[in-house]
N, C-alpha and C positions, 0 to 999 in steps of 0.2 A: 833585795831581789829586784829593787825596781830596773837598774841595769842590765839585769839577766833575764828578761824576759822571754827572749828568743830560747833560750833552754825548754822552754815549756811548749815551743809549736814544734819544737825536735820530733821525730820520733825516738819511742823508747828502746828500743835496740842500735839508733846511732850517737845514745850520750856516752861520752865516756866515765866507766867505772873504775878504770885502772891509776890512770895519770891526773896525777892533783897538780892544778895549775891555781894562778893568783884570779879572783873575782873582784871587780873591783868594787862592788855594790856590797859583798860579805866583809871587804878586809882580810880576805883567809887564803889561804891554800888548801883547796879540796878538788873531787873530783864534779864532774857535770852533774851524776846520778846523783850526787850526796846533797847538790845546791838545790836540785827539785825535789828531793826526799823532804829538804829542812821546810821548803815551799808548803809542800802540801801538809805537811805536819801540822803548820801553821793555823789554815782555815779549810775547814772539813767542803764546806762549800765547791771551794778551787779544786781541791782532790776531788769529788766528785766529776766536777764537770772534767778536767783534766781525765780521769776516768772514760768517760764517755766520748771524748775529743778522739785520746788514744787508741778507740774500739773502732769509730767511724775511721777514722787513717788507715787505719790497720783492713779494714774492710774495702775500701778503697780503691786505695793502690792493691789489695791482692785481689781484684774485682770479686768479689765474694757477695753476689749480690741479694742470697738469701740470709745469709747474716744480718747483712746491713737492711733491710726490712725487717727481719725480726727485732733489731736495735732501735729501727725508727720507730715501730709499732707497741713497742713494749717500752719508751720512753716517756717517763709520767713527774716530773719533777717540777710545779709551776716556780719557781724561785722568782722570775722576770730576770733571769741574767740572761747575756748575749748567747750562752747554748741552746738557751729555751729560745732567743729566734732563730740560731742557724739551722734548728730541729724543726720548725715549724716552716721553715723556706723549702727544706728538704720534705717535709711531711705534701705540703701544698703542689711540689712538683715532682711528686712519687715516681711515676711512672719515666720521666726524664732523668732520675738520677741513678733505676733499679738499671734503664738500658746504657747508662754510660758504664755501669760495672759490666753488663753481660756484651756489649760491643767491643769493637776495638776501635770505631772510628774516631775521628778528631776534627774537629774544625779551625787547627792549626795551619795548615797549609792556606786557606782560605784568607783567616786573618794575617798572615806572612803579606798576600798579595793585597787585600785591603792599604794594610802600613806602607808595601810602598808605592800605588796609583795616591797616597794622600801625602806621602810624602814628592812626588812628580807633583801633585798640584802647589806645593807651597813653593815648591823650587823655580817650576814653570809657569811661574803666575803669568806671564806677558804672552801666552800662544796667542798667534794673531786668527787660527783660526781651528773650528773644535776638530778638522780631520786629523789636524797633526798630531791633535793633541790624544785624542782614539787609538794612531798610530804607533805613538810614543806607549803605551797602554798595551797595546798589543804586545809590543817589542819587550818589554817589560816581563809577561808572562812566559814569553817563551825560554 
C-alpha cells in the first residue's frame, strides 16, 4: 500500500468500486475501494483515524460547521499520531475554522495577486527606480 497512498486522502465517494485496475504496490487487479478496504483491515489504528479524516472532509467541503464542532469537541483519542495534531491545530483555531465552514469567503484572490507582484519582483530585479516599479504593480492588478 505504500504506492497507493493517495487512495486514502481521496474522498470516499470518489474511489472507484466498480473498475478493477492494476495496483502496483498490491501486484493485483482490484478496484480503489477494495485497496483501502484491504488498508484498513490491516491496522485498526489507520481505520480509525482514516475514520475521522473522512468525517472532517466530509464536513468541510459541505460547510456543515456544526458537525464539524461537534467532531472536534467530541474527539478524545491520545494515540500521538499526525490526526491527534491536525485536531489539536483545528481545536486551537476553533473559531477560524467553525467561520471558514459558515462563510463563503477566500483569500484566493488575494494570494493570486501576492504570486504575481513576487513573481514581477524576481523578473524585474533591475527597476531603476521604486515608481515604475509601483506602476508596474498597479498595472498588474487591474
Amino acid at each position: 500500500m505504500k504506492s497507493q497512498w493517495k487512495l486514502l486522502h481521496k474522498d470516499q465517494n470518489e474511489l472507484n468500486a466498480s473498475k478493477p485496475v492494476f495496483l502496483r504496490g498490491i501486484n493485483e487487479y482490484m478496484t480503489q475501494q477494495n485497496a483501502v478496504d484491504l488498508a484498513l483491515s490491516a491496522d485498526s489504528r489507520l481505520a480509525s483515524a482514516y475514520q475521522t479524516y473522512q468525517a472532517l472532509l466530509t464536513d468541510i467541503r459541505g460547510h456543515q460547521a456544526k458537525a464539524l464542532g461537534r467532531l472536534l469537541n467530541t474527539y478524545h483519542q491520545p494515540t500521538h499520531s499526525a490526526m491527534d495534531t491536525a485536531i489539536t491545530s483545528f481545536k486551537k483555531n476553533y473559531e477560524a475554522v467553525l467561520n471558514s465552514c459558515r462563510l463563503s469567503y477566500s483569500n484566493g484572490p488575494i494570494e493570486g495577486i501576492n504570486r504575481k507582484i513576487k513573481t514581477l519582483k524576481r523578473i524585474g530585479y533591475g527597476f531603476r527606480n521604486l515608481t515604475n516599479f509601483f506602476n508596474r504593480i498597479a498595472l498588474i492588478r487591474e
